[in-house]
ZALUMTI-191186 format. One record per residue (C-alpha): residue in one letter; x, y, z negated. Coordinates in Angstrom, 1 decimal, decimal comma, m for minus. Layout:
N
+------+--------+--------+--------+
: resn :      u :      v :      w :
+------+--------+--------+--------+
:    A :      X :      Y :      Z :
...
+------+--------+--------+--------+
% end
This chain:
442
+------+--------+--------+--------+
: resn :      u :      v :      w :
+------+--------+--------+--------+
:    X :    0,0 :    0,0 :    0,0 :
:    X :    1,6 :    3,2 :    0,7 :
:    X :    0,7 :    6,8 :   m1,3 :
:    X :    0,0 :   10,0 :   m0,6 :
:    X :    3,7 :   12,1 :   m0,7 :
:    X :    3,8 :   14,5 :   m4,2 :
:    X :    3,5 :   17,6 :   m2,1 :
:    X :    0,0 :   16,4 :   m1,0 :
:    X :   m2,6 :   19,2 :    0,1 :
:    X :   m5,1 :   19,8 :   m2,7 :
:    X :   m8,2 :   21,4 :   m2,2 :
:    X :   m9,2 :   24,6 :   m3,6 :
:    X :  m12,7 :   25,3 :   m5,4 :
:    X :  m13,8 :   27,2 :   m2,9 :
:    X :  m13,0 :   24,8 :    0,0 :
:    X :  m14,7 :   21,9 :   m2,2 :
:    X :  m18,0 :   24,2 :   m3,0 :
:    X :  m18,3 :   24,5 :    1,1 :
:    X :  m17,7 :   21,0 :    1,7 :
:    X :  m20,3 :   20,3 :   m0,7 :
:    X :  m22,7 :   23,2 :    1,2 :
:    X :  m21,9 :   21,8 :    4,3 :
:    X :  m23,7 :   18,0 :    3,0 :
:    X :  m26,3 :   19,8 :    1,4 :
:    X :  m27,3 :   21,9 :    3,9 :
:    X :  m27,6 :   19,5 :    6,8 :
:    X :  m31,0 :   18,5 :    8,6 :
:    X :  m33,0 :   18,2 :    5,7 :
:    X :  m33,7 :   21,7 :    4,8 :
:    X :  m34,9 :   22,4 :    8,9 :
:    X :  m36,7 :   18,6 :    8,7 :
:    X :  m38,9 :   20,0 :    5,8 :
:    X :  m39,1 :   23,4 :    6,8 :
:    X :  m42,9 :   22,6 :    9,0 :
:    X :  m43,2 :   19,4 :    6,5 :
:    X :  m43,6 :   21,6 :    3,3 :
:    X :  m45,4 :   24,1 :    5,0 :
:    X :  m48,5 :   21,0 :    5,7 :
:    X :  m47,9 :   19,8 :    2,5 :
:    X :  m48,0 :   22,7 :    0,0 :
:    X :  m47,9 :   25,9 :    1,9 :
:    X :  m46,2 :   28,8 :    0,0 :
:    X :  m45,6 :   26,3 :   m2,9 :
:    X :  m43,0 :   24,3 :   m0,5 :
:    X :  m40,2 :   27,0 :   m1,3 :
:    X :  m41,0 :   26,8 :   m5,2 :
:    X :  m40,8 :   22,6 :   m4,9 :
:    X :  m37,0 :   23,5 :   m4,4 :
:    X :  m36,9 :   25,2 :   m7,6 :
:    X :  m39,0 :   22,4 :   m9,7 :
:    X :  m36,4 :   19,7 :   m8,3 :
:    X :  m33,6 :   21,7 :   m9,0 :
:    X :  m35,0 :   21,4 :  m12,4 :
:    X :  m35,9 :   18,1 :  m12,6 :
:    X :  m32,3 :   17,3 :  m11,5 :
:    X :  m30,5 :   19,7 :  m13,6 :
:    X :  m30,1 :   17,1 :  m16,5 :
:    X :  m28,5 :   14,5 :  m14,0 :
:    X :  m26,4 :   17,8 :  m12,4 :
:    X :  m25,1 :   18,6 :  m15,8 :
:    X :  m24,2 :   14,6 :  m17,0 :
:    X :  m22,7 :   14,1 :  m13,7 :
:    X :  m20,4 :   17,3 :  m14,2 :
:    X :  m19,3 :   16,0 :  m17,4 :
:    X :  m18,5 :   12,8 :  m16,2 :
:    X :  m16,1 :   15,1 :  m13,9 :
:    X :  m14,4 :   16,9 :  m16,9 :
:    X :  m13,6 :   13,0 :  m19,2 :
:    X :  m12,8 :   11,4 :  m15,5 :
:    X :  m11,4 :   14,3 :  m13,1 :
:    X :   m9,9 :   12,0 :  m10,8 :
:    X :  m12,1 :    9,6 :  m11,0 :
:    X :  m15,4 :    9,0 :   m9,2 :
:    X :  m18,6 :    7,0 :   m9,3 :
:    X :  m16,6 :    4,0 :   m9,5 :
:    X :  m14,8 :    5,1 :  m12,3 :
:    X :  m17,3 :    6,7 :  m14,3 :
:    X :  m19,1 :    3,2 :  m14,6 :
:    X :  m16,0 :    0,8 :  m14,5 :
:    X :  m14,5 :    2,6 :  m17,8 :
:    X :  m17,3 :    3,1 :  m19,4 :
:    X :  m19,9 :    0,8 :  m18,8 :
:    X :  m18,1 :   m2,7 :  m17,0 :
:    X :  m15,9 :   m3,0 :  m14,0 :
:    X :  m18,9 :   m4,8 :  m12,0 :
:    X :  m21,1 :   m1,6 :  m13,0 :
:    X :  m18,5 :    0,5 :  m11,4 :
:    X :  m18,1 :   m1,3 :   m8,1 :
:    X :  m22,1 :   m1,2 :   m7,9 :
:    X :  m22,0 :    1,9 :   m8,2 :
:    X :  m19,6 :    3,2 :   m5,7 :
:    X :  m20,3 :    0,2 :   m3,0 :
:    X :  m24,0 :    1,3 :   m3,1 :
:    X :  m23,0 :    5,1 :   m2,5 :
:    X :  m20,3 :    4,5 :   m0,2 :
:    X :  m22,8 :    1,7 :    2,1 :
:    X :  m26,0 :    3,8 :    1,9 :
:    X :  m24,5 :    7,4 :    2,2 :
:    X :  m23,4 :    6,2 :    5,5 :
:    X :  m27,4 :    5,7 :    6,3 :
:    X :  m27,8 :    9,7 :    5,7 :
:    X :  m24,5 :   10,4 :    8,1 :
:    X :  m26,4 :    8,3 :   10,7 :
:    X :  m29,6 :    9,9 :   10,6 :
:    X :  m28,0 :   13,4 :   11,0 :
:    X :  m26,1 :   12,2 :   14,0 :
:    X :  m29,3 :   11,4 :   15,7 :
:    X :  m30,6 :   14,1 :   14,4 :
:    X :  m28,6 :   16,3 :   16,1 :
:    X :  m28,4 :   14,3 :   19,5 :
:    X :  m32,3 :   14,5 :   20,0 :
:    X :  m32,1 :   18,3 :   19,2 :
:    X :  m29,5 :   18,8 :   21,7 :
:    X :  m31,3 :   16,7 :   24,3 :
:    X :  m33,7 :   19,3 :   24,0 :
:    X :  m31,9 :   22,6 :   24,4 :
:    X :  m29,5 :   20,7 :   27,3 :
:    X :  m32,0 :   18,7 :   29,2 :
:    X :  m29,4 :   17,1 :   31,5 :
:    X :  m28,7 :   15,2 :   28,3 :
:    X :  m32,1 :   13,8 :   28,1 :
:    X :  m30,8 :   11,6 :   30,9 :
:    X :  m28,5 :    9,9 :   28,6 :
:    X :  m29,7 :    7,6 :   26,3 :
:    X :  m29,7 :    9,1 :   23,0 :
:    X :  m28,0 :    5,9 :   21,5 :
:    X :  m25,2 :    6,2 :   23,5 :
:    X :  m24,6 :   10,3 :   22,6 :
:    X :  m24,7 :    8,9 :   18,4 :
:    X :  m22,5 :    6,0 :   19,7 :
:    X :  m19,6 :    8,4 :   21,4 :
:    X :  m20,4 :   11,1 :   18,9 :
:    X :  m19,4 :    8,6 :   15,7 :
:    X :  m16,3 :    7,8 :   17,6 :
:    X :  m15,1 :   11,4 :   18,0 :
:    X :  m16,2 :   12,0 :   14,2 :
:    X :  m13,9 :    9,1 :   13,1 :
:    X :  m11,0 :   10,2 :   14,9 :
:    X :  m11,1 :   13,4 :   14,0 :
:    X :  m11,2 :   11,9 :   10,3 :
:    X :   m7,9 :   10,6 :   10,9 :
:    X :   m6,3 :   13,7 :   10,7 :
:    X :   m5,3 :   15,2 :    7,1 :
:    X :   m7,3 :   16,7 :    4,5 :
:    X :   m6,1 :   20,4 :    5,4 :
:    X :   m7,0 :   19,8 :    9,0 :
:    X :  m10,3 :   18,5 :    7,9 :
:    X :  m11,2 :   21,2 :    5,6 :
:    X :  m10,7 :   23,6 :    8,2 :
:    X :  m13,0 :   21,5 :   10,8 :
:    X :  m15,7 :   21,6 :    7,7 :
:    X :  m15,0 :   25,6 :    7,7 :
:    X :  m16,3 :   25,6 :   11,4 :
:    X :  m19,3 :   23,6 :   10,8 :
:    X :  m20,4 :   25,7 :    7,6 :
:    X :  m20,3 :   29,5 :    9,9 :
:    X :  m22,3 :   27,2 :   12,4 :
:    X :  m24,9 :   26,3 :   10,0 :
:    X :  m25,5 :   29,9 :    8,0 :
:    X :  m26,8 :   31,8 :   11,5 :
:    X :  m29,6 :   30,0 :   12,0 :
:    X :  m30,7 :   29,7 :    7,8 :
:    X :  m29,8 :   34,0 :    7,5 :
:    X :  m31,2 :   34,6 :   11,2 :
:    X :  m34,7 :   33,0 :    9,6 :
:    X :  m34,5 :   35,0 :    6,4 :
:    X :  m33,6 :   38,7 :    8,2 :
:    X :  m36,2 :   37,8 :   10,9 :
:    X :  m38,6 :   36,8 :    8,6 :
:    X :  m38,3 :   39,9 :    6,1 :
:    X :  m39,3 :   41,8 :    9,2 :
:    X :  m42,3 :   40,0 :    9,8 :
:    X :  m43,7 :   39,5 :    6,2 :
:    X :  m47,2 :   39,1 :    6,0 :
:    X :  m48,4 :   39,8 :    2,5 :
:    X :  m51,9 :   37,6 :    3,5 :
:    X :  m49,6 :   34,5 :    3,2 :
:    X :  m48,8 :   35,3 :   m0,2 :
:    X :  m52,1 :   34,8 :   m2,0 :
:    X :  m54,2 :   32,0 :   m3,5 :
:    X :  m55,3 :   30,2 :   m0,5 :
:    X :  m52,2 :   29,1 :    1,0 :
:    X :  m50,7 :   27,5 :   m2,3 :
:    X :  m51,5 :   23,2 :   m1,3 :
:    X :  m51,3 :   22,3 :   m4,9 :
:    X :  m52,6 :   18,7 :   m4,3 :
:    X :  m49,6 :   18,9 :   m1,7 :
:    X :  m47,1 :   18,9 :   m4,3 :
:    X :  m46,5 :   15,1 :   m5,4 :
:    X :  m46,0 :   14,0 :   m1,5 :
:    X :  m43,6 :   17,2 :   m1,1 :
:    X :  m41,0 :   16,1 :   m3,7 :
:    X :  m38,9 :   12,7 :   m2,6 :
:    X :  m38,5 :   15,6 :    1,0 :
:    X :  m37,1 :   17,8 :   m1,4 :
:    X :  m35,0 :   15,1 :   m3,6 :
:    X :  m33,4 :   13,9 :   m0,1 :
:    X :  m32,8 :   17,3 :    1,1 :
:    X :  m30,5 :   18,8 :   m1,8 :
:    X :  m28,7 :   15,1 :   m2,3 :
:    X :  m25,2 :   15,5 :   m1,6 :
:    X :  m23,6 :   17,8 :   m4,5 :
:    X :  m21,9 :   14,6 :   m5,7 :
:    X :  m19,1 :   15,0 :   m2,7 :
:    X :  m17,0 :   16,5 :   m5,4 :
:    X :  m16,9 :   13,4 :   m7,3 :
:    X :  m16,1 :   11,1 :   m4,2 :
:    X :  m12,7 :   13,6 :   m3,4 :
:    X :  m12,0 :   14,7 :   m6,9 :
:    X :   m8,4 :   13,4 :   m7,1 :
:    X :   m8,0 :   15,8 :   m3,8 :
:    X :   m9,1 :   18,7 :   m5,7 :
:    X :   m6,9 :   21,3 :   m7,6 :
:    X :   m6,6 :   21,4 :  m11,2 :
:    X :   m9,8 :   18,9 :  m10,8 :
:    X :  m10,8 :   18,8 :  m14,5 :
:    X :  m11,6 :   22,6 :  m14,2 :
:    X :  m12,7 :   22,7 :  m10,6 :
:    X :  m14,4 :   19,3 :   m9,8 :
:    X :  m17,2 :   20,5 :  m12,2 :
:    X :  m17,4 :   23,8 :  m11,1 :
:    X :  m17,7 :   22,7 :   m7,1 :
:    X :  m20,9 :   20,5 :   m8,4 :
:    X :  m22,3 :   23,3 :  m10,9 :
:    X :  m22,0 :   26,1 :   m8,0 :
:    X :  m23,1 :   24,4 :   m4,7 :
:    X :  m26,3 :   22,6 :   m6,1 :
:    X :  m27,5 :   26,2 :   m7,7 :
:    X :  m26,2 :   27,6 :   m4,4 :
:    X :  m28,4 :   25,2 :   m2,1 :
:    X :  m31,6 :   25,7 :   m4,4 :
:    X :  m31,4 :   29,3 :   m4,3 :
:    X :  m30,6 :   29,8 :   m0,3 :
:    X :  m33,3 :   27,1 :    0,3 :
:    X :  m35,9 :   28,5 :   m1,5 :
:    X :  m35,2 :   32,0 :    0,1 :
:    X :  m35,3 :   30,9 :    2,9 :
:    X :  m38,5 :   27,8 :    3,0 :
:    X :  m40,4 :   31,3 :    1,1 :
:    X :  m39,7 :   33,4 :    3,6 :
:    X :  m39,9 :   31,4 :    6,7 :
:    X :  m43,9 :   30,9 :    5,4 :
:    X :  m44,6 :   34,2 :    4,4 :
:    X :  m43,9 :   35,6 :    7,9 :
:    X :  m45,3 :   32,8 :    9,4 :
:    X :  m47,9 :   31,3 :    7,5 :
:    X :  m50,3 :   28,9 :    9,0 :
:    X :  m48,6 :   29,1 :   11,9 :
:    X :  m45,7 :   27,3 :   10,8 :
:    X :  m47,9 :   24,3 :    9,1 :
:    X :  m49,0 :   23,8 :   12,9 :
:    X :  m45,7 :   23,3 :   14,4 :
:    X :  m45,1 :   19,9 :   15,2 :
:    X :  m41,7 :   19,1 :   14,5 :
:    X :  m38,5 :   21,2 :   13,4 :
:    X :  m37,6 :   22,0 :   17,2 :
:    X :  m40,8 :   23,8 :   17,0 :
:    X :  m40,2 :   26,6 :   14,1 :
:    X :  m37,6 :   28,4 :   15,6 :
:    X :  m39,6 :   28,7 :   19,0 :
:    X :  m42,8 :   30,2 :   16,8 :
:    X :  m40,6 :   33,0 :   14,9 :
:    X :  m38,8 :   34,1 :   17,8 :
:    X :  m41,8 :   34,0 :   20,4 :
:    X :  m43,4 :   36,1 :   17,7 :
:    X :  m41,0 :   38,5 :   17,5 :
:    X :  m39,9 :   38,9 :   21,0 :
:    X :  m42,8 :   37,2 :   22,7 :
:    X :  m42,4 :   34,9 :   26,2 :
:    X :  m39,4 :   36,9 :   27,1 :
:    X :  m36,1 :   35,4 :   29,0 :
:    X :  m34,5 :   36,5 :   26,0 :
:    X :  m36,7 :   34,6 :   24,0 :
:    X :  m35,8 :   31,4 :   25,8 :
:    X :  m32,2 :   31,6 :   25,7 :
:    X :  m31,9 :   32,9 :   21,9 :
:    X :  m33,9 :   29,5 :   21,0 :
:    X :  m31,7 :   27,5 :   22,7 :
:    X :  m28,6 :   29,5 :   20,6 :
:    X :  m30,3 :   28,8 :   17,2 :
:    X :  m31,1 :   25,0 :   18,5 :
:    X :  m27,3 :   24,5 :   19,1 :
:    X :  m26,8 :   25,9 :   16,1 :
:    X :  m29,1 :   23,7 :   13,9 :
:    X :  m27,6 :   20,9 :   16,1 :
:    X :  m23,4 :   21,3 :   14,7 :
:    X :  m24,8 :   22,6 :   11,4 :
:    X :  m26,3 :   18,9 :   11,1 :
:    X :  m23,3 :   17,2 :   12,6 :
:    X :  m21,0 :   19,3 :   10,2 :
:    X :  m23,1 :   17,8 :    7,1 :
:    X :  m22,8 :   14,2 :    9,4 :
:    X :  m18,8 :   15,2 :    9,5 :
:    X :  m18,5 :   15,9 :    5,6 :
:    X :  m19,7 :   12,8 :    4,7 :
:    X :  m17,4 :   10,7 :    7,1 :
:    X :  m14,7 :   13,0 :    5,5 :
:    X :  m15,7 :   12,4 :    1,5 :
:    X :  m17,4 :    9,1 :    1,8 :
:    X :  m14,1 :    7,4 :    3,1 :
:    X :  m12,3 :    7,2 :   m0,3 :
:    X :  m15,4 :    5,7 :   m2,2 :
:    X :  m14,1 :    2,3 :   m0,3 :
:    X :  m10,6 :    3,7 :   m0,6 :
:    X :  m10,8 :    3,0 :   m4,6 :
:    X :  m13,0 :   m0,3 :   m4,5 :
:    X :   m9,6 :   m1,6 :   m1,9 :
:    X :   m7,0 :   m0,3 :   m4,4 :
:    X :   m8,5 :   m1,9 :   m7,5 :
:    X :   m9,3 :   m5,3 :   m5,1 :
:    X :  m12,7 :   m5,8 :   m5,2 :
:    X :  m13,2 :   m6,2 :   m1,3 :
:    X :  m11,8 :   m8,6 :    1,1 :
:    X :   m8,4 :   m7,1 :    2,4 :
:    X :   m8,0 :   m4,9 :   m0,3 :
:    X :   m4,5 :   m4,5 :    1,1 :
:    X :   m5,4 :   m3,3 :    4,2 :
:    X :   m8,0 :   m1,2 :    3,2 :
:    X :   m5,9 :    0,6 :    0,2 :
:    X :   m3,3 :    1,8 :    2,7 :
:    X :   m3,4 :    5,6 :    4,1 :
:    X :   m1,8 :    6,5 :    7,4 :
:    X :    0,8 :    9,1 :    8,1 :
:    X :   m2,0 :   11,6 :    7,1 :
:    X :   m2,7 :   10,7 :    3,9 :
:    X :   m6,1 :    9,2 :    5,3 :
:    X :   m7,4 :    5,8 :    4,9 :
:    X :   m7,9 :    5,3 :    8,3 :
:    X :   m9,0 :    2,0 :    7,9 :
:    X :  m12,2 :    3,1 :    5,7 :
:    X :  m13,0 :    5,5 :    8,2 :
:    X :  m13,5 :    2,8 :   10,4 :
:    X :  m15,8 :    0,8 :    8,5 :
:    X :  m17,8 :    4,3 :    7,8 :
:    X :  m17,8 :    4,3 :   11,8 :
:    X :  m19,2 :    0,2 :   12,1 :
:    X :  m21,9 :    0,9 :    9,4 :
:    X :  m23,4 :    3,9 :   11,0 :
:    X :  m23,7 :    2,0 :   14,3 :
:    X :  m25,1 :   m1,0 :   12,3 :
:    X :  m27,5 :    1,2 :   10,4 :
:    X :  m28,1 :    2,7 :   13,8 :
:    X :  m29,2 :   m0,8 :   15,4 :
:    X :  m31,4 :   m2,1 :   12,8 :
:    X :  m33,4 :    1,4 :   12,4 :
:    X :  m33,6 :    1,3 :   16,4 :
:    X :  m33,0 :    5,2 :   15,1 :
:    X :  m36,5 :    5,8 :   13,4 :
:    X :  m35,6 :    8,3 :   10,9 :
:    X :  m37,8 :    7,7 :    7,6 :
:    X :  m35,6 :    3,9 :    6,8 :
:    X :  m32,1 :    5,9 :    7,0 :
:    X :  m34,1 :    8,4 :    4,9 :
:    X :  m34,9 :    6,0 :    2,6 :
:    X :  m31,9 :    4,2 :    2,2 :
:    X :  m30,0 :    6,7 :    1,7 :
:    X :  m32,1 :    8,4 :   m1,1 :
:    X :  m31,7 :    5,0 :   m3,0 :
:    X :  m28,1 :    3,9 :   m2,9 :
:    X :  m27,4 :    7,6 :   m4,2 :
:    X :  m30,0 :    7,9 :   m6,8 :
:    X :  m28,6 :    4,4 :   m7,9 :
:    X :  m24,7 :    5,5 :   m8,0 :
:    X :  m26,3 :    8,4 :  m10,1 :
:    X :  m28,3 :    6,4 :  m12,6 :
:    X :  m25,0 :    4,3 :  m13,2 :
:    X :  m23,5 :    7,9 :  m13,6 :
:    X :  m25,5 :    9,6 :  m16,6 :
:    X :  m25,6 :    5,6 :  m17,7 :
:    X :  m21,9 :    6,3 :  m18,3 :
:    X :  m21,8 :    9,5 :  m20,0 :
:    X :  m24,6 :    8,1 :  m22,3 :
:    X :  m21,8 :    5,3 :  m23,1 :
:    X :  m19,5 :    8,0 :  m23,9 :
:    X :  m21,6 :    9,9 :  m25,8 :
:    X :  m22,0 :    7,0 :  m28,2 :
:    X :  m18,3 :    6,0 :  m28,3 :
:    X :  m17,7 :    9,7 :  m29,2 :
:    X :  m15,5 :   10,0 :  m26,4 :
:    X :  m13,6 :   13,6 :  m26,0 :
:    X :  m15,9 :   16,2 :  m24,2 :
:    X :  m18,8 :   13,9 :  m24,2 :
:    X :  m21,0 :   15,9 :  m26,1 :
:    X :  m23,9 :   14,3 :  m27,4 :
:    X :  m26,5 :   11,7 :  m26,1 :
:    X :  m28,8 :   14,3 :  m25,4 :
:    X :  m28,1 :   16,0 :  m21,9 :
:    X :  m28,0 :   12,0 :  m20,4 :
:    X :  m31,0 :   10,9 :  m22,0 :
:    X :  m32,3 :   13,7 :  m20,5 :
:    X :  m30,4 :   13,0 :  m16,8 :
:    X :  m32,2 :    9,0 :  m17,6 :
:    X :  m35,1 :   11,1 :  m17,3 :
:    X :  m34,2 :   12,6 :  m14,1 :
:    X :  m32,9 :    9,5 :  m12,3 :
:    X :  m35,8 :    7,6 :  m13,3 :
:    X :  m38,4 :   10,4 :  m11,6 :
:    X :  m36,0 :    9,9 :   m8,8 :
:    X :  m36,2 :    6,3 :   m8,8 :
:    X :  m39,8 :    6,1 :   m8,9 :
:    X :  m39,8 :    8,0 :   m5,7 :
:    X :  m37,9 :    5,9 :   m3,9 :
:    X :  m40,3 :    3,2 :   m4,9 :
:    X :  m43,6 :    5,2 :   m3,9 :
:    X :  m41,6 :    6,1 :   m0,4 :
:    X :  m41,5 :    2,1 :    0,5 :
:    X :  m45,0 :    1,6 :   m0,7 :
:    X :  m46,2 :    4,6 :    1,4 :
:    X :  m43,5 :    4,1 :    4,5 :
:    X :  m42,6 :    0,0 :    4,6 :
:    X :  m40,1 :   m2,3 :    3,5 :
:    X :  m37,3 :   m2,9 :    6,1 :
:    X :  m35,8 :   m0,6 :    4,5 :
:    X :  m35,4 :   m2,0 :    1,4 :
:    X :  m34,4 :   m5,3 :    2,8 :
:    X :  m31,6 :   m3,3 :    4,8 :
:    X :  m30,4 :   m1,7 :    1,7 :
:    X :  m31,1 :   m5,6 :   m0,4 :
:    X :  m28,0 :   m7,4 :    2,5 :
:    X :  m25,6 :   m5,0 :    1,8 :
:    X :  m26,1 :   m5,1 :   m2,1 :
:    X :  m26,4 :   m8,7 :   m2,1 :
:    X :  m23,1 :   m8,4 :    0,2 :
:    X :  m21,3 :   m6,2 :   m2,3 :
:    X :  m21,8 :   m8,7 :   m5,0 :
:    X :  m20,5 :  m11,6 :   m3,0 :
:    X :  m17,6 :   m9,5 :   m2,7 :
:    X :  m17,0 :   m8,6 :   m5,9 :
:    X :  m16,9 :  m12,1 :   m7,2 :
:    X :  m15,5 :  m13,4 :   m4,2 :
:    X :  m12,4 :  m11,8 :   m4,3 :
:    X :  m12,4 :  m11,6 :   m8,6 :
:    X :  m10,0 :  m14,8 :   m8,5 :
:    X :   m7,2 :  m12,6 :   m6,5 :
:    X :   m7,6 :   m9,5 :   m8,8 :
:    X :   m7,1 :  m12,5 :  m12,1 :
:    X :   m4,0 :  m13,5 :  m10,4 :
:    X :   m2,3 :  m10,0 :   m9,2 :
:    X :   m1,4 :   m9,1 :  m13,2 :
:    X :    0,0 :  m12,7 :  m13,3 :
:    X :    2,0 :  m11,9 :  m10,2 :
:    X :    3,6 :   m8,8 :  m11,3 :
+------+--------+--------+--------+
% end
């Protein structure tokens, strides 16, 4: 196995707050945009605040698990505190089902563009997710600088079209939207796992927190700033998109549609209308690839840790980095599982939705699990066994919508997410006789 050199490149807080933006703010807050709007009306923005909320236990336990492990991880937080078969759980689920929510923001992104570029339509959209992975893992193969920089791009790509939406729709409040009749109340129960899957991804920090400077300090800062940075920029802008809009954003179809009605509406059927869409489109389009890039970038060293401490098959070859300081190898299995997820979805959104939703909420549970542990041991900066009772709470509102989402949507996903679990497991104690005999060998 080789190491990364001493004079590795570290990544500043601010760099790790953006690459935790950049995951956050991927298709989910333009997916829900119409979604919340036929759901709850003006209460769609406010749904961002009440999960923010909710989650704020689990965001707290999960940033204190950064400050006792800083360069550790979800595997890490459960393997010294709980067991090391609770740790590897925990980061094999987040490592195999994050790569679910990379997938669905490739395709994602690949429709949307089919639709601004209509050449493209020609192509199977399969085959641009297919080419577009492959570009995404060789660009992961460069080092961390390099790929902090590509994350940089993505995130000036996906602010124009969120501040475009909240400038244009200033200018067209309409204070009629704003009053009793348009708050959906009964719409609020169905609105919340959108919301849950939308602001999942503050956890990148954990995943990359051994790449971060001074990470004891900073790890739990990046986790602490982005999430209240998310909440706050989504509900601005899911409040104001309604209130110029109104009604006539609960009748758009789709999230190509949105755009289209708050730019026809200010500029009308112009040529300049046409065109601008098809600028905020491409927009949406690398914003959601960036947040599809980000992952491929953090998600890598989730495996990276389960190789180094032997609990998969080739841990050897999987524990090694390249010349960049990369586990190139992970990449690659990133790259196979998001054409796998890709196949067995047939690239229907909701089961990638769903999947990834679950393996994270899971990793999390293990997560405020393990501070609860630490609370009780009376481990240093713990605290007490309040704040994870509390993120128990959290997780378990979290959990129970996941459950009500495969009621309401089907079970293949669930049986997608059941192989690889069951997979991880055959792992872990298939390979438990070479990691008995590697102390004996040294």
């Amino acid at each position: 196995m080789t190491t990364a050199p001493s004079t590795e490149f570290k990544l500043s807080l601010p760099t790790a707050v953006l690459i935790n933006i950049n995951i956050m703010l991927g298709a989910g807050i333009f997916i829900n945009t119409p979604s919340l709007a036929q759901k709850a009306g003006l209460l769609g923005a406010f749904m961002y605040i009440l999960v923010g909320i909710l989650m704020l236990p689990l965001i707290l336990s999960i940033a204190r698990m950064l400050r006792i492990h800083p360069s550790g991880g979800f595997y890490v937080f459960a393997k010294e505190e709980i067991s090391p078969l609770a740790g590897f759980l925990s980061g094999w689920c987040y490592f195999t089902s994050k790569v679910a929510s990379c997938m669905l923001m490739i395709h994602v992104s690949m429709t949307l563009l089919q639709h601004i570029f209509p050449p493209l339509a020609a192509v199977s959209t399969f085959v641009l997710d297919f080419l577009t992975v492959g570009v995404f893992c060789g660009l992961n193969f460069l080092n961390i600088k390099a790929g902090s920089s590509i994350q940089k791009m993505f995130i000036a790509f996906k602010t124009f079209p969120i501040f475009f939406a909240i400038a244009a729709g200033i200018f067209l409040l309409n204070g009629d939207n704003f009053t009793a009749p348009h708050l959906e109340w009964e719409g609020v129960p169905s609105s919340l796992p959108l919301v849950i899957y939308a602001v999942i991804g503050f956890e990148a920090a954990c995943s990359m927190s051994s790449k971060i400077k001074d990470a004891e300090k900073n790890a739990p800062k990046a986790v602490l700033i982005s999430f209240c940075s998310v909440i706050l920029i989504a509900t601005i802008y899911q409040a104001i998109f309604y209130g110029a809009l109104g009604d006539k954003l609960a009748e758009c179809a789709g999230h190509c549609d949105i755009f289209p009605a708050m730019i026809s509406t200010l500029f009308g059927d112009s040529d300049f209308a046409g065109k601008f869409q098809g600028i905020i489109h491409l927009a949406i389009a690398s914003s959601t690839l960036g947040a599809a890039y980000g992952i491929i970038f953090s998600n890598s060293w989730n495996l990276h840790i389960l190789a180094e401490n032997g609990h998969v098959v080739m841990s050897k070859f999987f524990a090694r980095l390249n010349v960049n300081s990369i586990p190139a190898a992970c990449v690659v299995v990133e790259c196979v599982l998001c054409l796998s997820y890709l196949a067995a979805s047939q690239g229907v959104l909701i089961p990638l939705q769903q999947i990834g939703a679950l393996g994270c909420v899971l990793s999390y549970t293990f997560s405020v699990a393990s501070l609860f542990f630490a609370a009780k041991q009376g481990r240093e900066n713990s605290g007490s066994k309040l704040l994870p009772t509390l993120g128990l709470i959290s997780c378990s509102l979290l959990i129970s919508a996941c459950i009500r989402s495969f009621f309401l949507n089907g079970m293949s996903s669930l049986l997608i997410f059941a192989f690889f679990f069951t997979l991880g497991v055959s792992m872990y104690y298939g390979t438990a006789k070479a990691r008995r005999e590697a102390p004996e060998a040294a």
